[in-house]
C-alpha positions, 0 to 999 in steps of 0.5 A: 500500500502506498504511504501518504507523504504530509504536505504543506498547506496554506490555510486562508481566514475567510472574512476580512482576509480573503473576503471583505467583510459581510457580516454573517452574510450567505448571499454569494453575490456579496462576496467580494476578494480583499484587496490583493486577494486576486493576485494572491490567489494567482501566485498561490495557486502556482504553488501546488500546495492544498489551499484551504478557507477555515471560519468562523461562522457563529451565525449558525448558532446564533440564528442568523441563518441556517448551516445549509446555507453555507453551501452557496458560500463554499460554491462562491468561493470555489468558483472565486479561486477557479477564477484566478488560477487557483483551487480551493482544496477544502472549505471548514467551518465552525458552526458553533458559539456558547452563546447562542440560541440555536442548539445543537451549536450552542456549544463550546467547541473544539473547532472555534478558533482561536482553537486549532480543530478546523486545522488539525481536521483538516490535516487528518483529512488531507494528509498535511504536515502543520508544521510546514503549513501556513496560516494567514488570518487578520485577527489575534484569533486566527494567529493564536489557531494557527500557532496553536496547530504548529503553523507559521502563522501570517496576521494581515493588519488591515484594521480588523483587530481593535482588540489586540488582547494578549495576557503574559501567558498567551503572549507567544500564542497570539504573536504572529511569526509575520505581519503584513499590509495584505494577502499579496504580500503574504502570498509573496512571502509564502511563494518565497519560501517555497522557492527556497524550500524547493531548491534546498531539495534539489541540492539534496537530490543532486548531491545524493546521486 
């Protein structure tokens, strides 16, 4: 039987960082790519690595709308990566919120972020190596799930976060390992990397031979 090698993903927050900002909204005619999404799509999509959206989405819990109705959501951001060169590998949400009025997702849960369950799911599934994996979000929470997974984590500091809540103790969990204006340059940023990776590889295979 053949053996899965782990691979490196790049895990996308989807609103405020891939997309604008709608809140709780299902209407995939409102969905809009943040500025430098497009050309980060592009480059991103080069890369051959598994591309994957991990959100919040508490409006299920809360009765803002119901769960399937993310499926138009999901339809709308696949078709936004096909239209610039890329594929969404996998789209994972968090339906829950303790708070909320709906149940059964009126619940603490391990796949909320700042929690790592939607990366760590999404490795189980796709065979990917979260230590070799990116996770880029604009906001402490998306940072501190990311962390939490073993990724190196890029925040995008767009204005989103206005919090910027970080105790001694989960100071090192909410601290990215790089912050960036935007996706165009955290896609340069990952690309970079993967060229670097790729040719420390090739010298190792050409020195193997």
């Amino acid at each position: 039987m053949a053996v899965r090698v782990p691979v490196s993903a790049v895990f996308l927050d989807k609103d405020g960082t891939l997309l604008v900002d709608e809140p709780y909204n299902i209407d995939p005619a409102l969905m809009r790519l943040e500025s430098g999404a497009e050309v980060a799509l592009r480059r991103l999509g080069t890369l051959g690595s598994p591309l994957i959206v991990v959100s919040n989405q508490p409006g299920v819990a809360l009765g803002k709308f119901e769960r399937h109705q993310l499926t138009a959501v999901e339809q709308r951001l696949r078709d936004l990566f096909a239209e610039n060169g890329a594929k969404l590998t996998a789209f994972y949400f968090c339906p829950h919120h303790p708070e909320g009025s709906v149940l059964p997702f009126a619940v603490t849960c391990e796949c909320r972020k700042p929690l790592p369950g939607l990366l760590q799911r999404a490795a189980a599934e796709h065979g990917i190596d979260l230590a070799r994996s990116w996770m880029i979000g604009d906001i402490l929470d998306d940072v501190e799930a990311g962390n939490r997974a073993g990724c190196h984590t890029i925040m995008i500091d767009n204005g989103h976060e206005t919090q910027w809540s970080r105790t001694p103790a989960t100071r090192r969990l909410r601290t990215a390992h790089i912050v960036v204006p935007n996706l165009d340059v955290a896609s340069r940023i990952i690309a970079g990397q993967a060229r670097v990776t790729s040719d420390q590889s090739g010298q190792r295979l050409e020195r193997a031979r």
